[in-house]
MILO-204010 format. One line per 10 residues: number of its first residue (from 1); their letters; for each residue x, y, z of C-alpha. Coordinates in Angstrom, 3 decimals. Example, Ala and Ser with C-alpha at 12.3 -4.5 7.8 and 13.67 -1.06 7.14 Angstrom:
2
1) as) 12.300,-4.500,7.800 ~ 13.670,-1.060,7.140
***
This chain:
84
1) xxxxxxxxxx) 92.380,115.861,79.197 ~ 93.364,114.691,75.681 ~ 90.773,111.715,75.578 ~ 88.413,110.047,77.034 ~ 87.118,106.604,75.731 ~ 85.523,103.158,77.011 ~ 86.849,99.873,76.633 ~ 86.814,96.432,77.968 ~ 88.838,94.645,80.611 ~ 88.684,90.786,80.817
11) xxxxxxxxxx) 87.571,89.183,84.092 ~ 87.971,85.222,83.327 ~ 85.613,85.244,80.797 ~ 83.565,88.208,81.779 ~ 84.233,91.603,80.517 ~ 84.174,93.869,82.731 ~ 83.628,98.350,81.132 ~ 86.606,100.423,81.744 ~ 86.468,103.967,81.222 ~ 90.182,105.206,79.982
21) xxxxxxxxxx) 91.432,108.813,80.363 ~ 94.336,110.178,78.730 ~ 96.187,113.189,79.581 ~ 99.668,115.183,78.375 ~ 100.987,117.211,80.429 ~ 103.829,119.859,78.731 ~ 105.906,120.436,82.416 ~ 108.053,117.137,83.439 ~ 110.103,114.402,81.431 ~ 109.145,112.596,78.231
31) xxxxxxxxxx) 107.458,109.687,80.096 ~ 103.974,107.577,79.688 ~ 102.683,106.703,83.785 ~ 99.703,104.328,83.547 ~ 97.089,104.675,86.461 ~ 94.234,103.230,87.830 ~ 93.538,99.388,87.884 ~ 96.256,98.208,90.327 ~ 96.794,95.022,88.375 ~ 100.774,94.172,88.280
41) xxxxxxxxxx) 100.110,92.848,84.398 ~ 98.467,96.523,83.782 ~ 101.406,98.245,85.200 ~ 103.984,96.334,83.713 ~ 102.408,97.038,80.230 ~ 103.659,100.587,79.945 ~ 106.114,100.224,77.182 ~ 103.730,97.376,75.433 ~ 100.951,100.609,75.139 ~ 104.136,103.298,73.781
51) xxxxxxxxxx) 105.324,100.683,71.511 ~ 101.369,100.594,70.082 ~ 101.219,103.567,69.196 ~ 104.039,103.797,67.478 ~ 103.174,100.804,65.223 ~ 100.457,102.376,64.708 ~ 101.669,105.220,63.269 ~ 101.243,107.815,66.114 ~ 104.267,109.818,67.128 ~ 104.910,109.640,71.040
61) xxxxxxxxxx) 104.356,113.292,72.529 ~ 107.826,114.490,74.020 ~ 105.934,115.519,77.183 ~ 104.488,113.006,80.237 ~ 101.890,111.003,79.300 ~ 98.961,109.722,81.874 ~ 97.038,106.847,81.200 ~ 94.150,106.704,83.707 ~ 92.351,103.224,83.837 ~ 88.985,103.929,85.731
71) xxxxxxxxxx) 86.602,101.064,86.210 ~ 83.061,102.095,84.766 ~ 80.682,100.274,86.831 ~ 82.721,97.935,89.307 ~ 81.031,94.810,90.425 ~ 80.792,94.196,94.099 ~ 84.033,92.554,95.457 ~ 85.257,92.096,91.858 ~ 88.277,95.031,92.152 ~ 89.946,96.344,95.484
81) xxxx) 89.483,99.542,96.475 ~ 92.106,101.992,95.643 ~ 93.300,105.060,97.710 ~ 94.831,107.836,96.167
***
């Protein structure tokens, strides 16, 4: 695991911990996968989160990167459950 960090995801006007774990893995293609919170808006924001970095002034590993979005402490009823 590269990092590990905590963050905040916004529930209407609640927000809601997230714990966020990033991995790069040498083996497979150049690619960033995001995991975790099965949200269609969090999935569809994969090239939003490369394009961050690079305006940010990181250069994008040539390796896959995983993006694991974990809630911390999930309410009751407030995320599905996820199988994996």
């Amino acid at each position: 695991m590269l990092a590990k960090l905590q963050t905040f995801s916004l529930l209407g006007i609640d927000a809601l911990p997230v714990e966020v774990e990033v991995d790069v893995s040498p083996s497979g293609l150049p690619k960033t996968v995001l995991v975790g919170l099965p949200e269609a808006a969090v999935r569809e924001s994969t090239h939003r989160v490369e394009r961050a970095m690079v305006n940010s002034g990181f250069q994008r590993p040539q390796s896959r990167l995983v993006i694991n979005l974990a809630p911390a402490q999930p309410p009751p009823g407030k995320f599905p459950q996820t199988r994996g």
